[in-house]
N, C-alpha and C positions, 0 to 999 in steps of 0.2 A: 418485233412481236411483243405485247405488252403481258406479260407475266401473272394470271390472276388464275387462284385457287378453281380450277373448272375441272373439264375433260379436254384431253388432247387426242383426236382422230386422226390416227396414220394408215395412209394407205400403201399398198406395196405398190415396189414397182412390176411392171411389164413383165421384167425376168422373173419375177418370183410365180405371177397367174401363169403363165403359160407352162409350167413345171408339171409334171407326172404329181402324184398324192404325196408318197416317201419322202420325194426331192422336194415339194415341198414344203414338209413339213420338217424336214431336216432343215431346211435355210429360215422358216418361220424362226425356228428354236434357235437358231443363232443369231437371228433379228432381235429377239428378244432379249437376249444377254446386251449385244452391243448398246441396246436404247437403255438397259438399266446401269449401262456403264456409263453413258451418256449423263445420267440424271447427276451423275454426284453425286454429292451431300445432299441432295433432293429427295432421292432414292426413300428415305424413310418417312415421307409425306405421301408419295404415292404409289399406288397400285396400277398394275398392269395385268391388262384382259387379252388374253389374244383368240381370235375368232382365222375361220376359214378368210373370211375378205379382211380384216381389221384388224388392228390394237388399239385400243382402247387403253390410253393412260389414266387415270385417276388423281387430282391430284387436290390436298388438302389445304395447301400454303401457296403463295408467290412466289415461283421461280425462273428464272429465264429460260425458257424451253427454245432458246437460239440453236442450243447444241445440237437439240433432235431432229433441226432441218440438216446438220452435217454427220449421219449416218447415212452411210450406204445400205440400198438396198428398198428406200421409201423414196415413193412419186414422190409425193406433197403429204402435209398435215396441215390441221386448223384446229385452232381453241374452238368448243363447243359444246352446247348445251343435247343433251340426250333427256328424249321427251318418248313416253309409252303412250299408244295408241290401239285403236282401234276401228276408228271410222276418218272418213275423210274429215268430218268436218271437227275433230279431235285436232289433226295437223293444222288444218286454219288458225283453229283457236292458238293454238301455242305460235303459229309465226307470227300472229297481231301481236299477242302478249310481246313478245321478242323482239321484234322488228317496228312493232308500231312509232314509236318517235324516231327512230333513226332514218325514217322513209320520210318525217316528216319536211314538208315543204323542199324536196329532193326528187330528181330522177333515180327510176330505180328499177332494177330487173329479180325475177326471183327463176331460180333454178334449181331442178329438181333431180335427184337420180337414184334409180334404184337397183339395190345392193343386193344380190346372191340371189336367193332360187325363187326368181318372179311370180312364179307360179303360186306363192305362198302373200303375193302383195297384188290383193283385188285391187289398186285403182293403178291408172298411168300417172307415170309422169307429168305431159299435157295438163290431165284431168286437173292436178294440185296446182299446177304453176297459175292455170287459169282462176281457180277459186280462190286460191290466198295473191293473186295480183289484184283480182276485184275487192276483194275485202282492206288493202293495204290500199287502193288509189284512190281515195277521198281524200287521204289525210298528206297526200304527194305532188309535187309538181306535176309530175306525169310518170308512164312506164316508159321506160329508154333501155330498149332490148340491145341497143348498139355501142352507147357511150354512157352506163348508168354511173350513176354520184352512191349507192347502194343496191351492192349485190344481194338479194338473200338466200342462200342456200339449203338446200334439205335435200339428206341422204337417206331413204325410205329403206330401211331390213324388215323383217317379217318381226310387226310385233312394236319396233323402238324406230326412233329416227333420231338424224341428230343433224342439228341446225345451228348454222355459222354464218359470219359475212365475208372473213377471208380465208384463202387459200393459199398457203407456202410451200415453194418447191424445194425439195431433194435432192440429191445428185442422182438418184435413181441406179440401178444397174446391181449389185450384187451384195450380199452383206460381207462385211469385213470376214475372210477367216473360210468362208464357205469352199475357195478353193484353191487353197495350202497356202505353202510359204516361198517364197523366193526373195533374191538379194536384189539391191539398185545398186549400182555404180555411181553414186553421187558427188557433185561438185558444189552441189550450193547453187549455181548456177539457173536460169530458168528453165533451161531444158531437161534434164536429170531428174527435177523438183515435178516437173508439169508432169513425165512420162512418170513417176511414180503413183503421183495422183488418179491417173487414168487407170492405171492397175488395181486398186486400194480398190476404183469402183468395180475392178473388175471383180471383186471377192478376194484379190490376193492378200494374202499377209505378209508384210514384208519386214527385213532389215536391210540399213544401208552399210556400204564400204564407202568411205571417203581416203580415197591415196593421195596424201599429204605432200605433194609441190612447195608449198610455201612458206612453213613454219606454225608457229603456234598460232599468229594473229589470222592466215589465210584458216584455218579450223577452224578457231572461234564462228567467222564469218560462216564459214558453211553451218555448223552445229545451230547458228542460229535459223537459219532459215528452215532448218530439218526436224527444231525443235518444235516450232510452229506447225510444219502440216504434222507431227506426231501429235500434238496436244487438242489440234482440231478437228481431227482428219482420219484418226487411229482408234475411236471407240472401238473396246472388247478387245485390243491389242498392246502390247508394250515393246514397242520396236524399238532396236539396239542401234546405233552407230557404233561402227568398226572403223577408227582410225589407224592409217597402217601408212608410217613416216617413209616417204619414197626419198629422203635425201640421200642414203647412200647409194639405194637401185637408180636414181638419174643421173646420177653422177657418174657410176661406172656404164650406164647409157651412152653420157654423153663424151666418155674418153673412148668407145672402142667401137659404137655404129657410125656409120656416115650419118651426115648431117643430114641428106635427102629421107632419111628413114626413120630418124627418130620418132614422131608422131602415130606412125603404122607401128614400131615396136615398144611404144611407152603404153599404148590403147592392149597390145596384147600383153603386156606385162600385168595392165591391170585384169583385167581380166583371169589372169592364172591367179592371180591372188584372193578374186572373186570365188574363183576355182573352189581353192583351198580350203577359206572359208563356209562357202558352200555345204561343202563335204562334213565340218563339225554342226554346222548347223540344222543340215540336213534342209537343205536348202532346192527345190525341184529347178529352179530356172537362176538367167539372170538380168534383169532389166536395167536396160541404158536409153539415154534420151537424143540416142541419132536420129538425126534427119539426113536420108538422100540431098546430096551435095552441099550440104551446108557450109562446110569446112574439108579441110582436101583429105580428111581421116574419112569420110566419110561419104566420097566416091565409091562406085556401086562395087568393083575390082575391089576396092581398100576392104570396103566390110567386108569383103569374102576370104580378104587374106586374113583381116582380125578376127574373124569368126572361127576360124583354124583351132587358135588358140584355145579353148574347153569342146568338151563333149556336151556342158550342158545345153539347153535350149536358151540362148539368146530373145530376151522380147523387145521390140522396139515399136512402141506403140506411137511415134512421132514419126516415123518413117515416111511418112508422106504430109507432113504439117507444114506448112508456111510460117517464116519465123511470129510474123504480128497473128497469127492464131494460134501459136504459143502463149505471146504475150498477153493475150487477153484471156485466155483460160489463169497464169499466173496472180491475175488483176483479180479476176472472179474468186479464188481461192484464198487471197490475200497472202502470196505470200514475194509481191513483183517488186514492193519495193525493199525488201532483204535482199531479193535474187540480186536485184539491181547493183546494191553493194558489194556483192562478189568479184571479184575484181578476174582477169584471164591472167593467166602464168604463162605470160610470154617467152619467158627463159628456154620455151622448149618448142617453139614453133621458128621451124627455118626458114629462111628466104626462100628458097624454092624446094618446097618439099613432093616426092615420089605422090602421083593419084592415081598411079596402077602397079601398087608393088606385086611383082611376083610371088608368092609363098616361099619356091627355093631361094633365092636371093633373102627374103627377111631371117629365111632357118639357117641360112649364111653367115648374114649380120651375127644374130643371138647366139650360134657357136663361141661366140667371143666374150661374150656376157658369164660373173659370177654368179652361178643359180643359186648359191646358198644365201645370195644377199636377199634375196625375194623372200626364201624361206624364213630367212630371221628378222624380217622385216613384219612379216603377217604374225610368228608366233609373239612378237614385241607387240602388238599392235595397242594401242586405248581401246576400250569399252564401253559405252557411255548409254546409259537407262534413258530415253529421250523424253519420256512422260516424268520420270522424276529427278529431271536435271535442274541444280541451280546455278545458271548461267554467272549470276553474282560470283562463285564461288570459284568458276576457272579459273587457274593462275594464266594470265595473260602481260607478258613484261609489260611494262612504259615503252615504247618503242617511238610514240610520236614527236618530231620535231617542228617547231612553230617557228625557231629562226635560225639563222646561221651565225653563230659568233663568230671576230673576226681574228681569231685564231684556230677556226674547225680548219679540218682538211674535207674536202668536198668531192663527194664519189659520184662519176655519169654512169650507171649501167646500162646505157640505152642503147642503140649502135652507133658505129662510127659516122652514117651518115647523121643520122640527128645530133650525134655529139658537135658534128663542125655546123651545122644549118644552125645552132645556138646551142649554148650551154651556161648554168650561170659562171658569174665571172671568176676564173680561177679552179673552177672545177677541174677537174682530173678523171682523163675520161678510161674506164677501164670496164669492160665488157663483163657479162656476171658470172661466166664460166672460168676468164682469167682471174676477177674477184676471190672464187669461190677459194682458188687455187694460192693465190699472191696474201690472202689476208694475216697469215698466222705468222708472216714476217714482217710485217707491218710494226713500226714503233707500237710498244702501247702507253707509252705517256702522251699521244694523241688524243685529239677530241675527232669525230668524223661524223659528218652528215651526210648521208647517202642518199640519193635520188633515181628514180626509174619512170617508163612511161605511165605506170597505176599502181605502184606503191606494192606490188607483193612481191618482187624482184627484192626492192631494197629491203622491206621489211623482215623478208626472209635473214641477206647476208645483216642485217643490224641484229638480230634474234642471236643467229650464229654466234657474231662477232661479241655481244654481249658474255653470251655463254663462256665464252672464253678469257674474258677480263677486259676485254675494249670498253669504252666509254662511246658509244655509237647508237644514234636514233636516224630515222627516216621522215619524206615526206609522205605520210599519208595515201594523200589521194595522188601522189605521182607528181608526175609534169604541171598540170592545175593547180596543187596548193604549191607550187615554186615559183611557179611562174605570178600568182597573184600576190606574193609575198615579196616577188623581185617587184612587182609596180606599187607594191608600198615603201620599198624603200630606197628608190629609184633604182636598179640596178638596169644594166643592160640588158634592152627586150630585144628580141627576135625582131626581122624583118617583116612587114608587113605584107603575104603574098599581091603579086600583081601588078 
């Protein structure tokens, strides 16, 4: 949309006309905040009118009014010229002024509609389109009511109109903030990310919990993609990310439940921590980005055992989504190719995990589990301002390895089956759970390069391993950047299926 000193025309959405007076007028007044939080540094060039159908921006200088199409709670807007009237052929006059070259030697359609109490606008609709279409088609290719090259538009209130030729959509649905706060459960992920979004337009306000599997670098990668729908997606709010380090609650996970049940009791762990938080927050619900069977957490039995886990309300606004209309809600929102980046923390998904845990059998399992590691795991947690975050400023180690020198020692965390199907040459292959376990007896006048299927496995134990005085980096993107660094340096490749 091209930025020039005019008026901006926003209409509401659906949900706001249909509202009782009060309810209305309460959601208007929070419509109004989020668009002046919207404006930025703009804010002090223009003014803002708000009417029973309208808002009327004002605005004195050139500013990108892209942001006011990503507030919740408006249909569409359009830059526009607001013209006072009195007779029909008042309105002609002003869309020839307006429109007269831009129709010139063009197809073109004009459209007309009228705003609030009819009763106070003697002419139709009709009436206008037809007289300022005959006045505009001399100087035009023709009228093209089906495929025009120039729309013109006019929006008749009693009294004023205001006339444009494009129309920008909204996310439409509620205004930020209108109806309270609740938490996400976030991974960075596309799913987490999408269902929050759907919320946001629900009117919710939200902050997220992100339960840390991975280490610093698996954060980063979430923080970034969460930073983005906060800084695009959050007008009139300042939503929190709550990092809350699960390395010591999956660890003592994964020494004391069976392995069938880890995923059903890692989903409720998060969850109670959501709880917790919740609670200081004051937080009414908590949203996750399940999908009915997506993943074997996520069997119709599974959420019902997961759901145990709080008294809060559970939202799952993806519950019935298909993954590629996830996807392309992500793509729409811009935030698919971040999600993209977020790699899955396979360390915790079993070969054959439970998809109809019982509840007594998981209350079984968790008898076993230290509770206090949850609790000091959420009172430790990060905090992190997402609107006035500098991502520049995270400490995130050096972690990445580009090659293997030929004195590293070389870690497979992947399983045994992949480790024998190929591994690079001389690697040593040791699983990430005996890693976890094995590492802090390790020489440390060692150098070590670590490798997994998607690089947050190793990145994690190098993060670790760092911490503790090793000399240790990973690959990145996992299997991928090894394997294309083994065919630069000719190393032994994998068999060719088939």
């Amino acid at each position: 949309m091209p930025g020039t000193g005019s008026r901006i025309l926003i209409r509401y959405s659906g949900d706001l006309t249909t509202k009782a007076r009060a309810t209305r007028q309460r959601f208007t007044t929070r419509l109004s905040r989020n668009l002046k939080d919207a404006l930025g540094e703009a804010r002090g060039g223009c003014s803002l009118q708000r009417t029973r159908d309208r808002i009327v921006i004002e605005t004195s200088e050139a500013f990108d009014p892209a942001p006011l199409s990503r507030v919740q709670g408006i249909q569409s807007l359009s830059l526009a010229e607001r013209w006072e009237w009195s007779t029909l052929q008042d309105l002609v006059s002003a869309g020839c002024e307006l429109f007269g070259e831009s129709v010139r030697d063009r197809r073109f359609a004009v459209r007309v509609r009228r705003v609030g109490d009819r009763s106070r606008i003697p002419i139709s609709a009709q009436e206008l389109e037809r007289a300022l279409g005959t006045e505009l088609a001399p100087h035009a290719a023709r009228v093209d009511l089906t495929n025009p090259e120039v729309t013109v538009h006019i929006e008749v209130l009693d009294g004023e109109a205001f006339l444009f030729s494009e129309r920008h959509t909204g996310p439409g649905g509620l205004p930020l903030g209108v109806e309270g706060h609740a938490l996400v459960l976030a991974s960075g992920g596309f799913d987490s990310v999408v269902a929050a979004w759907l919320m946001l337009k629900r009117g919710i306000d939200v902050d997220y919990v992100f339960c840390n599997l991975g280490g610093r670098a698996h954060q980063l990668e979430a923080i970034r993609v969460l930073e983005v729908l906060a800084r695009n997606w959050s007008y009139g709010s300042r939503p929190h990310l709550h990092a809350v380090d699960f390395d010591s609650v999956t660890r003592d996970l994964q020494a004391n439940v069976s392995q069938r049940y880890w995923q059903v009791v890692l989903k409720r762990l998060m969850l109670r921590a959501a709880d917790q938080i919740a609670q200081e927050r004051n937080a009414a619900a908590i949203i996750t980005g399940d999908a009915v069977g997506q993943v074997s957490s996520q069997t119709l039995r599974n959420i019902a055992t997961i759901s145990e886990a709080t008294r809060l309300p559970i939202l799952r606004p993806l519950v019935g989504f298909n993954k590629n209309e996830i996807l392309a809600i992500a793509r729409e929102i811009g935030t698919y190719e971040l999600s993209k980046q977020v790699g899955e923390y396979c360390a915790m998904v079993p070969s054959k995990p439970a998809t109809a845990a019982r509840l007594a059998s998981i209350q079984s399992e968790e008898r076993r589990l230290d509770g206090d590691l949850l609790e000091r795991a959420v009172a430790e947690r990060g905090i992190f301002d997402l609107r006035a975050l500098d991502l520049d400023a995270l400490d995130v180690p050096d972690l990445e390895a580009k090659e293997i020198p030929s004195d590293a020692t070389v870690l497979d965390l992947r399983s045994k089956a992949a480790y024998q199907a190929w591994h690079y040459p001389g690697a040593l292959f040791l699983d990430f759970a005996a890693a976890l376990r094995a590492y802090p007896s390790m020489p440390k006048d060692a150098r070590y390069i670590i490798y997994c299927e998607f690089g947050l496995k190793s990145a994690h134990l190098a993060e670790l391993m760092r911490r503790d005085g090793f000399e240790a980096r990973h690959f990145q993107q996992g299997l991928g950047d090894l394997l294309a660094y083994a065919r630069e340096t000719g190393a032994t490749m994998p068999p060719v299926p088939g």
